[in-house]
C-alpha positions in Angstrom: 88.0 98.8 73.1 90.1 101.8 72.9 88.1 104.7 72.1 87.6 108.4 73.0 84.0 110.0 72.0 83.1 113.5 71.8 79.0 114.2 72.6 77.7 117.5 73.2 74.5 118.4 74.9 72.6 121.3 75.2 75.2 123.4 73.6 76.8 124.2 69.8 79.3 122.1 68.6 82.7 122.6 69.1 84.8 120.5 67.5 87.0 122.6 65.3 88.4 123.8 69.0 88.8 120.0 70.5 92.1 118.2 70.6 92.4 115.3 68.0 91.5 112.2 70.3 95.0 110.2 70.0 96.2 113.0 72.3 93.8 111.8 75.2 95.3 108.2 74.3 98.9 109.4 74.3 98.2 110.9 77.7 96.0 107.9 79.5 99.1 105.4 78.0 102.0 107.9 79.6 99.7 107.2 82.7 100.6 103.2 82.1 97.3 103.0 82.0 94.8 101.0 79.1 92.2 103.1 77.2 88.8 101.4 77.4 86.3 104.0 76.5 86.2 107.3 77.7 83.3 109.5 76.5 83.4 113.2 76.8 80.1 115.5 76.9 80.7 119.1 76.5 77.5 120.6 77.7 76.1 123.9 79.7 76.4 124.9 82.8 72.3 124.5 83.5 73.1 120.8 82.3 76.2 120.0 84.5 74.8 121.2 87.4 71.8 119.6 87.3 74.2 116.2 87.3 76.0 117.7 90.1 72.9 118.1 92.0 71.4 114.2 90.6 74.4 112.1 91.8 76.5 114.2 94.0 74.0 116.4 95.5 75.6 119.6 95.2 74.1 122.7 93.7 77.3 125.0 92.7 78.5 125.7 89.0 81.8 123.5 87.7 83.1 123.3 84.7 84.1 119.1 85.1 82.7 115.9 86.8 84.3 112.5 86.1 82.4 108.8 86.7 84.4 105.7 86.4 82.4 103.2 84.5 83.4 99.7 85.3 82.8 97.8 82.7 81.9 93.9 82.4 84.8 91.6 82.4 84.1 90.2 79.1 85.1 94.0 78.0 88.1 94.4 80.1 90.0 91.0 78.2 92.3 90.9 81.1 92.8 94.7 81.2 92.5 95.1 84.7 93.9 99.0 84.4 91.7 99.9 81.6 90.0 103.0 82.4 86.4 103.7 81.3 84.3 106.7 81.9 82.9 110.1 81.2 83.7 113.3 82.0 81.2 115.8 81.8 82.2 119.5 80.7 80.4 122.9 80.9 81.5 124.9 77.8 80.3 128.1 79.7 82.8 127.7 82.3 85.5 127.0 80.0 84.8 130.1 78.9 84.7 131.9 82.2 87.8 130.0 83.1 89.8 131.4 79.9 88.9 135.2 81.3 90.1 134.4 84.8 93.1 132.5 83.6 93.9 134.7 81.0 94.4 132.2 77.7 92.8 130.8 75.0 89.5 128.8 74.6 91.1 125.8 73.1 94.0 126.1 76.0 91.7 126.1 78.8 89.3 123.3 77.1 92.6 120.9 77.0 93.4 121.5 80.5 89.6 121.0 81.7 90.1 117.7 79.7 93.3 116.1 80.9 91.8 117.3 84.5 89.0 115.3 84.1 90.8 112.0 83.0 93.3 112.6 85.6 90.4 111.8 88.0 89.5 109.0 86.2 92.7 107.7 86.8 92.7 108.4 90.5 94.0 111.5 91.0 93.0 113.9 93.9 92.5 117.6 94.2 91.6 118.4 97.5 94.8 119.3 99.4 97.4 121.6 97.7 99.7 118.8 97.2 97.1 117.6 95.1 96.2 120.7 93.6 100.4 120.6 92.7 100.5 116.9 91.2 97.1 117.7 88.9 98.7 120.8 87.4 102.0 119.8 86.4 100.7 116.5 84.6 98.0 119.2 83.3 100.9 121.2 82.4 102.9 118.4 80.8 100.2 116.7 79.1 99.1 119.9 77.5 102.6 120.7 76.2 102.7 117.5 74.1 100.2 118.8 72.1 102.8 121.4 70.9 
């Protein structure tokens, strides 16, 4: 399958500030991982959380949430480490994020991104060691778009 797909809901598009898609494929194949088909939805923050509060019944404000699709095998063609999912994306807290963080839109929308597929893949945030792992591949993903 091998395909990345930009949607947006609920929000202007933004695709003159979106990384060209190869970059996401370049970053799920340094993973030595297969691209099935990742779709992301850039959206606000009313429209996230209300998907935060559907399917993991939470009510607070994020700016990513990642589901793993798994796919039919006919699909996978013996791709057993294809990844396949979206990731969900507030554009308002993008924006809050680039104030806090103290960089660009376009920056901070990469890193929100790679975050996102990084959880697809099976990474974890919750300890600090986590936190550490997420941010250098963050870090080093983001830089190959330099």
């Amino acid at each position: 399958m091998n395909r990345v797909n930009y949607f947006f809901e609920d929000v202007k598009n933004c695709k003159h500030q979106l990384p060209a898609k190869y970059w996401i494929k370049q970053c799920v194949f340094k993973e030595n991982r297969d691209l099935g088909c990742l779709n992301f939805i850039f959206c606000s923050d009313k429209y996230l959380q209300s998907i935060n509060q559907k399917y993991l019944k939470k009510t607070y404000l994020t700016d990513v949430i990642s589901f793993k699709h798994t796919p039919p095998k006919t699909i996978l063609n013996n791709k057993d480490n294809a990844i396949f999912g979206d990731v969900f994306i507030s554009i308002e807290r993008v924006k809050e994020n680039k104030i806090t963080y103290k960089t660009i839109f376009a920056k901070e929308l990469q890193r929100v991104m790679i975050h996102g597929v990084l959880h697809l893949i099976g990474y974890k945030d919750s300890s600090e060691k986590e936190k550490a792992v997420m941010r250098k591949k963050e870090n080093n993903y983001i830089k190959l778009l330099k």
